[in-house]
Every structure is written in structure tokens, then in C-alpha cells.
C-alpha positions as CSV (number, residue, x, y, z in Angstrom):
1,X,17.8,8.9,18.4
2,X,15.6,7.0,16.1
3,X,16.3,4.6,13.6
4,X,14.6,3.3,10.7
5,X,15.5,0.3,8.4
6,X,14.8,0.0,5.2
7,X,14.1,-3.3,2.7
8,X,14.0,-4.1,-1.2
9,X,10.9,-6.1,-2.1
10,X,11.5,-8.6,-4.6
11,X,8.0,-9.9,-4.7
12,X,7.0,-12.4,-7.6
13,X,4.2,-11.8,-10.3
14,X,1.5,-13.4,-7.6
15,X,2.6,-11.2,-4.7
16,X,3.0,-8.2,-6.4
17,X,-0.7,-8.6,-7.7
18,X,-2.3,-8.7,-4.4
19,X,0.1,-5.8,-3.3
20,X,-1.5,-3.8,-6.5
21,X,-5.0,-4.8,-5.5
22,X,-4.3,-3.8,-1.6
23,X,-3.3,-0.6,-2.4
24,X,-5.6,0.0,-4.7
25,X,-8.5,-0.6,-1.9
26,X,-7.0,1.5,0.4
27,X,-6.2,4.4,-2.1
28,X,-10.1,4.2,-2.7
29,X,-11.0,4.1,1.0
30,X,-8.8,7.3,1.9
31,X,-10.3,8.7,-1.4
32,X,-13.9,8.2,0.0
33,X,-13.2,9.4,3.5
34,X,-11.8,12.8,2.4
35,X,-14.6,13.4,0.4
36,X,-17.6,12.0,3.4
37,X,-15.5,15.5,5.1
């Protein structure tokens, strides 16, 4: 049996920035690696 937790983020207006900007880089990396394929 496996279990898997979940959790509501409440980050504030700094925190969710970087989280934006993180994702954003790795978005662009996986983007760029599919197309080096």
C-alpha cells in the first residue's frame, strides 16, 4: 500500500516569486533537452 500526503502552500509575494522563476528554469531546461533529442 502506498501513501501519499498532500500540502496547501501558502507562500508570500517573495516566495512565490522565486517558485515562479524556479519553474520557469526548469520548464526551459526540459524544453531544451527534448528538442537536443
Amino acid at each position: 500500500m502506498r501513501i501519499s500526503y498532500q500540502y496547501r502552500l501558502k507562500p508570500n509575494k517573495e516566495q512565490q516569486k522565486n517558485i515562479d522563476n524556479t519553474l520557469e528554469l526548469l520548464r526551459y531546461q526540459y524544453n531544451y533537452q527534448l528538442a537536443q533529442r
